[in-house]
C-alpha positions as CSV (number, residue, x, y, z in Angstrom):
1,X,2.8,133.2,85.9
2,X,3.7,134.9,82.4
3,X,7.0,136.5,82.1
4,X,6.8,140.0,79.5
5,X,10.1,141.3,78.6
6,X,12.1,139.5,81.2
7,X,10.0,141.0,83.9
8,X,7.5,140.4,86.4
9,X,3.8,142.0,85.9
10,X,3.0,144.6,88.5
11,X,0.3,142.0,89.3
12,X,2.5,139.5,90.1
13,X,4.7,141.4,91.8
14,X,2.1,142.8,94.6
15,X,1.0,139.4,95.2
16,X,4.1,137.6,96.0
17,X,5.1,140.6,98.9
18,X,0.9,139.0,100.5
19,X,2.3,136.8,102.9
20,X,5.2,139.2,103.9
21,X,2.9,141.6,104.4
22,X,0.5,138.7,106.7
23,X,3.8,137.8,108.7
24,X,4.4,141.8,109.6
25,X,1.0,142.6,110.3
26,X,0.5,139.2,112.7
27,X,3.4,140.4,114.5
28,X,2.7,143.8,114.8
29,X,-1.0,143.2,116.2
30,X,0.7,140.2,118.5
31,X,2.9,142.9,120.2
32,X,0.2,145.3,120.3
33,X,-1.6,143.3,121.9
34,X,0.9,141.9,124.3
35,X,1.5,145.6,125.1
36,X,-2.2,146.4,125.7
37,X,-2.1,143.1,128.4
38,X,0.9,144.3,130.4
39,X,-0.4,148.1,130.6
40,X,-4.1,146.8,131.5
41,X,-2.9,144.4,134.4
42,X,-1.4,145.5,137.7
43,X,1.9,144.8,137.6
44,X,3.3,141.6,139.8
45,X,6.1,140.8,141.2
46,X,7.3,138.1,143.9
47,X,6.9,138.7,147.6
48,X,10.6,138.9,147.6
49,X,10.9,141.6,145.4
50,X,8.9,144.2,147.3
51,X,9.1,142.8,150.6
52,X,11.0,141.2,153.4
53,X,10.8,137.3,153.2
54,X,8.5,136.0,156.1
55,X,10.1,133.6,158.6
56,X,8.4,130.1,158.8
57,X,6.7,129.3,161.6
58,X,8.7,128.6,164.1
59,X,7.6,128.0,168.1
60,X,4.1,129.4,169.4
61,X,4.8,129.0,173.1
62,X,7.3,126.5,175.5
63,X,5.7,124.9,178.6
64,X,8.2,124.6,181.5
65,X,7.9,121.6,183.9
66,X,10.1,121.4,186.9
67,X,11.1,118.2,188.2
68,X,9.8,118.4,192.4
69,X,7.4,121.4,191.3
70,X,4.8,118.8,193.6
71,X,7.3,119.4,196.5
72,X,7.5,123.4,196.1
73,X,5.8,125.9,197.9
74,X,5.4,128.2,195.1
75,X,4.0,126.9,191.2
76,X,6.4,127.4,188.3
77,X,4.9,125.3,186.2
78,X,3.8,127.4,183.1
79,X,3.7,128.2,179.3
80,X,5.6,131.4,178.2
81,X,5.8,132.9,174.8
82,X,8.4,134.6,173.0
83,X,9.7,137.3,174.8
84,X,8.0,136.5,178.0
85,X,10.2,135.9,181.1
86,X,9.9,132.8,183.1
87,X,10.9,132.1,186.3
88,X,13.2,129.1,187.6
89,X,14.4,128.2,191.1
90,X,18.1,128.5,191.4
91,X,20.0,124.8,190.7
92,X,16.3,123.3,189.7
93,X,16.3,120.9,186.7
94,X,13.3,121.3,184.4
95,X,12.4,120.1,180.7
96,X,11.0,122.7,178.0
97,X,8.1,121.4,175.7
98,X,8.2,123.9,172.4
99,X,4.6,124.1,171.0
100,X,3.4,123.0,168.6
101,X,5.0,119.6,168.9
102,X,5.8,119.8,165.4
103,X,8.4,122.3,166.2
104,X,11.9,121.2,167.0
105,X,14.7,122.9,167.8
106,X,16.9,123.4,171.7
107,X,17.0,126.5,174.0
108,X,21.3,128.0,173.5
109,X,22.2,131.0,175.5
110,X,22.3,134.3,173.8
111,X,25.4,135.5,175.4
112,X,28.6,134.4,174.2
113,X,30.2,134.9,178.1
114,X,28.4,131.1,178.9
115,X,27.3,132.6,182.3
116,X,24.7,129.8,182.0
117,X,27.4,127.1,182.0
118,X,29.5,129.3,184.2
119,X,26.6,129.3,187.1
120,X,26.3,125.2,186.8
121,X,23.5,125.4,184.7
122,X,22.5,122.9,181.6
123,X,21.0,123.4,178.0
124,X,21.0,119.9,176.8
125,X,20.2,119.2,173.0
126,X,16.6,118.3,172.1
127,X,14.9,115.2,172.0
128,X,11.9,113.6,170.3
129,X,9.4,111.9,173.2
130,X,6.0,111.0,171.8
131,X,6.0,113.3,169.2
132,X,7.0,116.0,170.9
133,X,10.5,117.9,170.9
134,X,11.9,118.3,174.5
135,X,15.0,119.7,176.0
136,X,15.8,118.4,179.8
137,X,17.7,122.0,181.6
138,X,19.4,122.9,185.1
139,X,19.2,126.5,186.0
140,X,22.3,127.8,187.1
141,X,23.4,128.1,191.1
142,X,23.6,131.9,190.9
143,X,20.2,133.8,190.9
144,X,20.0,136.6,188.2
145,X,18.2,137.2,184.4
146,X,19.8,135.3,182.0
147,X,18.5,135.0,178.5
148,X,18.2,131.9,176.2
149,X,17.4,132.0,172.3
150,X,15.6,129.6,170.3
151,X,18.0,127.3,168.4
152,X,16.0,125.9,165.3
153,X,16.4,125.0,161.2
154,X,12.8,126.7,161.1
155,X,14.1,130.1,162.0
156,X,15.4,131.9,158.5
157,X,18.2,133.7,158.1
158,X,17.9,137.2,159.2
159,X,15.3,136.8,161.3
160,X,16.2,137.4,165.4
161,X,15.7,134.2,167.1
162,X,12.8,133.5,169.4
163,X,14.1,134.2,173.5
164,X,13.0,133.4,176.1
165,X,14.1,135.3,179.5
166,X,14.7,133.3,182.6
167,X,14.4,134.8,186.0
168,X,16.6,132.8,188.3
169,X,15.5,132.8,192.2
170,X,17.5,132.8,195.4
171,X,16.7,130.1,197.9
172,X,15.6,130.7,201.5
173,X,16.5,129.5,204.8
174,X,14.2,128.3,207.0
175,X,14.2,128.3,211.0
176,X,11.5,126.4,212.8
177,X,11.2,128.2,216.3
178,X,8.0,127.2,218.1
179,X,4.7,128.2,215.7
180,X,7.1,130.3,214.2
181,X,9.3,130.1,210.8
182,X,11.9,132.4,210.6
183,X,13.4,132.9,207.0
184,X,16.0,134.1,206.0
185,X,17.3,135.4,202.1
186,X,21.0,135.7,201.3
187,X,21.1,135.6,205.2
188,X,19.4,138.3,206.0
189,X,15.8,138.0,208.0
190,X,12.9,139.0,206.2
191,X,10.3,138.0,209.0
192,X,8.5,135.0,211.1
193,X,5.6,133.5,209.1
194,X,3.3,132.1,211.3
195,X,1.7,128.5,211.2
196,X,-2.1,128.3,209.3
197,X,-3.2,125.3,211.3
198,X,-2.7,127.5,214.0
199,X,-4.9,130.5,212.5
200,X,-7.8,131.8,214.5
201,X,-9.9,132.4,211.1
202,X,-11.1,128.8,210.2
203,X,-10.4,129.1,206.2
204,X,-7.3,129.8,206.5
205,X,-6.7,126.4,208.8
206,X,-8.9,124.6,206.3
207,X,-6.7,125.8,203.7
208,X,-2.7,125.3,205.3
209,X,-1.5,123.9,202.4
210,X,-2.1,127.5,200.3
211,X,-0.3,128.5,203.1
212,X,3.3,127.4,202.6
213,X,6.1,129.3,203.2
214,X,7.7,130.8,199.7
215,X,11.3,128.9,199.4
216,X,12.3,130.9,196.3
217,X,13.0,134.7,196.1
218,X,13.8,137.3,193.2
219,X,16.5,139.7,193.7
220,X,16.3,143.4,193.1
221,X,19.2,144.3,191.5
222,X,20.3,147.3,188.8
223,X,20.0,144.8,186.0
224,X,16.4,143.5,187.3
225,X,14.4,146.3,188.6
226,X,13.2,147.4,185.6
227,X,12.4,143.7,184.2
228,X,9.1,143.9,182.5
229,X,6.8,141.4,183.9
230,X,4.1,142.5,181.3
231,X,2.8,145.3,178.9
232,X,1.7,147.6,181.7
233,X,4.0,146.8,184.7
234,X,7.6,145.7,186.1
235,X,9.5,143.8,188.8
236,X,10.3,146.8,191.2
237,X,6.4,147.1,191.2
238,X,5.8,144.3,193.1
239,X,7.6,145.7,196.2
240,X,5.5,147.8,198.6
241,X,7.2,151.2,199.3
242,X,7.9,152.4,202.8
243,X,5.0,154.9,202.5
244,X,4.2,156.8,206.0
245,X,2.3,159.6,208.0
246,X,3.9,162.6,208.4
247,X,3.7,165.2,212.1
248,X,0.7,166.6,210.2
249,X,-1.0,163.1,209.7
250,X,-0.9,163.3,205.9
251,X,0.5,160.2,204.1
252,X,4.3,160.9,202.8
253,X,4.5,158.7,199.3
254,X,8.0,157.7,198.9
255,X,10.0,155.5,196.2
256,X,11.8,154.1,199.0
257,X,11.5,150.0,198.9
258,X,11.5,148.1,201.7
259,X,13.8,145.1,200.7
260,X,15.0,144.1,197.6
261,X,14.0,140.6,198.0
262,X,10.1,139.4,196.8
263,X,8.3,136.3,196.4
264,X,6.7,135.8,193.3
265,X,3.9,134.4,191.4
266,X,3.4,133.6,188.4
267,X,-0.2,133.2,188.4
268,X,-0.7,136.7,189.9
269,X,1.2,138.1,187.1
270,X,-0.8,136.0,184.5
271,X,-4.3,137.5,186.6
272,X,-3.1,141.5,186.2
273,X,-2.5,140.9,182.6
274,X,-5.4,139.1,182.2
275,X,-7.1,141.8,184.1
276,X,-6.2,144.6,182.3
277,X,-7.3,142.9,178.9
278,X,-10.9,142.4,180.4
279,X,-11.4,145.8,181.7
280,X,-10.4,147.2,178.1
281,X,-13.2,145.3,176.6
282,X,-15.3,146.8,179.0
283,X,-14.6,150.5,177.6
284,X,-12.3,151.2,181.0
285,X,-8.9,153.5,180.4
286,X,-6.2,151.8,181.5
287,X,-2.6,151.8,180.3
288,X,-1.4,150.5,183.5
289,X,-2.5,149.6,187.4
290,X,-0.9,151.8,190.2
291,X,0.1,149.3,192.2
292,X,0.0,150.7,195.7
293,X,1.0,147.7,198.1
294,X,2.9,144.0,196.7
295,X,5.1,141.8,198.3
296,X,5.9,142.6,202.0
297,X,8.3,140.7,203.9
298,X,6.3,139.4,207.4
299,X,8.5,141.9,209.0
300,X,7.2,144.8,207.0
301,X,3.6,143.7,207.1
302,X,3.4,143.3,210.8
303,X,5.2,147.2,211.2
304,X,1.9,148.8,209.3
305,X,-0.9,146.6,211.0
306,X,-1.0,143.9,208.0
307,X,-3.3,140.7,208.6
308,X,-1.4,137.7,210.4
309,X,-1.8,135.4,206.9
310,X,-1.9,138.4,204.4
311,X,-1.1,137.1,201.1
312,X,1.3,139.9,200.4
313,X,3.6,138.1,202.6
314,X,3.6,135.0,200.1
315,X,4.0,137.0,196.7
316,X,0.9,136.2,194.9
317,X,-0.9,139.7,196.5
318,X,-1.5,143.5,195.2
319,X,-3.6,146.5,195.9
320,X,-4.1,148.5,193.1
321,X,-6.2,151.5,191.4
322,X,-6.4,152.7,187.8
323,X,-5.0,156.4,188.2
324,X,-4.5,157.6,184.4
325,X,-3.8,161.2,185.6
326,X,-1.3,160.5,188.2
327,X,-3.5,162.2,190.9
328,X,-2.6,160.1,193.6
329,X,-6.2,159.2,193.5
330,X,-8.8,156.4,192.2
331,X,-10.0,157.5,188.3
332,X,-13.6,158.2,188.0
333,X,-14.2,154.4,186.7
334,X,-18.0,154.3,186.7
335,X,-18.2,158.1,185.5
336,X,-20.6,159.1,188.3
337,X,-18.4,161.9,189.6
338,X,-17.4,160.4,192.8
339,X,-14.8,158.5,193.5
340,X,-15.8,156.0,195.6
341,X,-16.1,152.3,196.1
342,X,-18.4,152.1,193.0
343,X,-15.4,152.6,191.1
344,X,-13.1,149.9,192.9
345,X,-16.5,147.4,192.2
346,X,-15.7,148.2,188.4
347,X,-11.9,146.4,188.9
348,X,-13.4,144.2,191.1
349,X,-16.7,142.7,189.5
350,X,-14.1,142.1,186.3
351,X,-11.6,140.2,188.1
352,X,-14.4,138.2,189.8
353,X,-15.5,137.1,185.9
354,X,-12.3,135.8,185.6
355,X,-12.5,133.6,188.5
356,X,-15.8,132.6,187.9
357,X,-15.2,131.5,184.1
358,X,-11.6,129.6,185.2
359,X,-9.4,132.1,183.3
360,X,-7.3,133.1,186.8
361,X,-6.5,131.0,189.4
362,X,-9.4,131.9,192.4
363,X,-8.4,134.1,195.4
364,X,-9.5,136.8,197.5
365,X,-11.0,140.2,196.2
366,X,-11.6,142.9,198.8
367,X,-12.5,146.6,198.3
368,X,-12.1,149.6,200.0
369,X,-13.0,153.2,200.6
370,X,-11.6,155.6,202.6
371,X,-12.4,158.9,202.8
372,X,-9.8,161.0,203.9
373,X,-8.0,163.6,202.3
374,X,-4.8,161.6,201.3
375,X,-6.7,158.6,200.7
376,X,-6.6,157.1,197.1
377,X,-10.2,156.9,197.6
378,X,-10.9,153.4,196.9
379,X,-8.3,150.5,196.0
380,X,-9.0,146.7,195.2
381,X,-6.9,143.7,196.9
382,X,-6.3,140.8,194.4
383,X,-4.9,137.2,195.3
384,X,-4.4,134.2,194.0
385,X,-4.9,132.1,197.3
386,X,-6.4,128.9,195.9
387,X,-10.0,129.5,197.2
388,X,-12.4,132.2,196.9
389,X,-12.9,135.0,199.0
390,X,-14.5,138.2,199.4
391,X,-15.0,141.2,201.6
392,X,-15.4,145.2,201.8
393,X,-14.5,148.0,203.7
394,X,-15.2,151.5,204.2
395,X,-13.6,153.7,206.4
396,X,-13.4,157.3,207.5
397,X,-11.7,158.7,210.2
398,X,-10.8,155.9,212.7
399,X,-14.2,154.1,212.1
400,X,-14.3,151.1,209.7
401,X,-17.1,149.0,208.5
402,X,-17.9,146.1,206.4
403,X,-20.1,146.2,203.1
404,X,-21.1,143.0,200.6
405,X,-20.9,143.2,197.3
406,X,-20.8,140.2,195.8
407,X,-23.7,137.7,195.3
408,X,-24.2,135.7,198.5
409,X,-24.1,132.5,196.6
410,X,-20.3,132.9,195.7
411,X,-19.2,133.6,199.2
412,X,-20.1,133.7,202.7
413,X,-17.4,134.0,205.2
414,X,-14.6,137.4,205.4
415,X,-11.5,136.2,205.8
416,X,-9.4,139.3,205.3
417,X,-6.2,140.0,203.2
């Protein structure tokens, strides 16, 4: 460099402020650009930030295994999922299975009163066995709903534990007297059952054993009637009504129960739900079935002119109609215009694929018409009885006769309700 004067030459001088000038200009583009980026791109953020924070997964389902389920009448033995409610003999001991059998964690009750405890029930802590977390339980002594939660690390804070609610049924008494069983629930009679090996219809002989009589009963009670059993129907359902003819003939529909006692069954709960599902993929409307006829103490059943065996006397039986427009009367199912026993064949024929691909435990399907002027029209009978069986009736008047409409391959014989 030359130095004039003591000075720096304007040439000089520009060039020393270059990289200066470089620095500013490599910033000013960096931000630019950096600013460009962040406008161009949707913003993110974490899940948290906009979002609740998902709970891990926890339990799927628990499968319930009683101890002398073999020696029971009635089957308990089940898998219910969150929310569900499960049903437990009063005093019976029983071990929960969470699922998956990764999942660990130990049933506590929800209430802080300890009416579990206080009722002689149990909630041991869980154990590992085989690789998969169990928990060994006695139900209480006192029938009733109680309600257990879903103890586990896996459930996050926040978040409502998984429940599970746990019907609790009354035992019977049972009085042999000749081919007779008299029973009795919180000492009151509900009825003789009579003896199947005794049964003039040869099935039901064949079959005794789906005959047993029901030791365990649900109670109807202000904090149970309105127990929902399922998305479309509850416990006080599942009760017939005291329903009769009045001086004019015409049927008098009443809300009038005829005990607050019932039987009941699992498995026909798991068929209606089932049942309902299949008929919605079929295109059928159907919030929820009218049940017009459940459980019916023997005493009952014989007053209306039930069958001798009728499976409503052992809890696992219902008649039942879709009636969207609470008519009083069978929906135009097949959309023909009538209603008719076309349209009972449409709840029937969809129950019998059930059956037939081993989603529902087997039983007997039977529908009716009856044309009268306060007659539903036509109704369908479901069971859960073990074996299959079918039949059909229409009636008018005080005539009655049979039809088939089932394929004769599936089933031969009519063997009633």
């Amino acid at each position: 460099m030359v130095q004039t004067s003591g000075r720096w030459r304007s040439s000089d001088k520009h060039r020393a402020f270059i990289p200066v000038i470089v620095i500013v200009a490599v910033l000013v583009i960096g931000i630019s650009v950096f600013l460009f980026l962040r406008s161009a791109t949707p913003a993110t953020t974490t899940a948290s930030a906009i979002t609740p924070a998902l709970p891990p997964q926890t339990v799927r389902q628990w499968h319930i295994d009683l101890a002398d389920s073999k020696k029971q009448a009635q089957r308990f033995d089940a898998s219910y999922r969150p929310g569900q409610v499960c049903y437990i003999p009063a005093g019976s001991v029983f071990t929960i299975k969470a699922e998956p059998h990764g999942v660990s964690g130990m049933f506590v009750e929800k209430s802080s009163g300890g009416e579990w405890d206080h009722e002689g029930g149990e909630l041991n802590p869980g154990l590992l066995n085989k690789d998969a977390w169990e928990q060994q339980c006695r139900a209480p002594t006192q029938a009733g709903l109680y309600r257990l939660e879903w103890k586990s690390d896996a459930v996050a804070a926040g978040f409502e534990r998984p429940y599970l609610d746990v019907l609790v049924l009354a035992p019977s008494e049972s009085h042999v007297q000749g081919d007779r069983t008299n029973v009795k629930v919180n000492g009151k009679s509900i009825g003789n059952y009579l003896d199947p090996t005794q049964s003039s219809v040869r099935r039901v002989r064949e079959n005794a054993g789906q005959y047993r009589i029901p030791e365990y009963f649900a109670m109807l009670t202000p904090e149970t009637i309105n127990l929902k059993l399922g998305p479309d129907f509850d416990l006080s359902q599942l009760v017939a009504f005291k329903d009769f003819h009045g001086p004019d003939g015409k049927k008098v529909y009443t809300t009038i129960r005829h005990t607050d006692v019932l039987a009941i069954s699992p498995q026909l709960i798991d068929k209606l739900i089932k049942l309902r599902e299949r008929l919605r993929s079929k295109g059928v409307k159907v919030t929820k079935f009218w049940i017009t006829s459940g459980f019916r103490t023997p005493d009952y059943n014989k007053s209306i002119g039930g069958a001798a065996y009728s499976r409503h006397c052992y809890g696992d039986a219902v008649d039942l109609c879709i009636d969207e427009d609470d008519d009083k009367k069978m929906d135009d199912l097949n959309g023909d215009g009538r209603i008719d026993r076309k349209d009972g064949l449409v709840i029937a024929n969809a129950c019998r694929e059930l059956e037939l691909e081993g989603a529902v435990v087997p039983g007997g399907i039977g529908v009716y018409e009856w044309q009268a002027d306060d007659s539903v029209g036509s109704h369908v009978h479901i069971d859960c009885r073990g074996y299959i069986s079918r039949w059909g009736q229409i009636g008018s008047g005080k005539t009655k006769k049979s039809f088939m409409w089932w394929p004769k391959a599936e089933f031969q014989e009519d063997d009633g309700e």
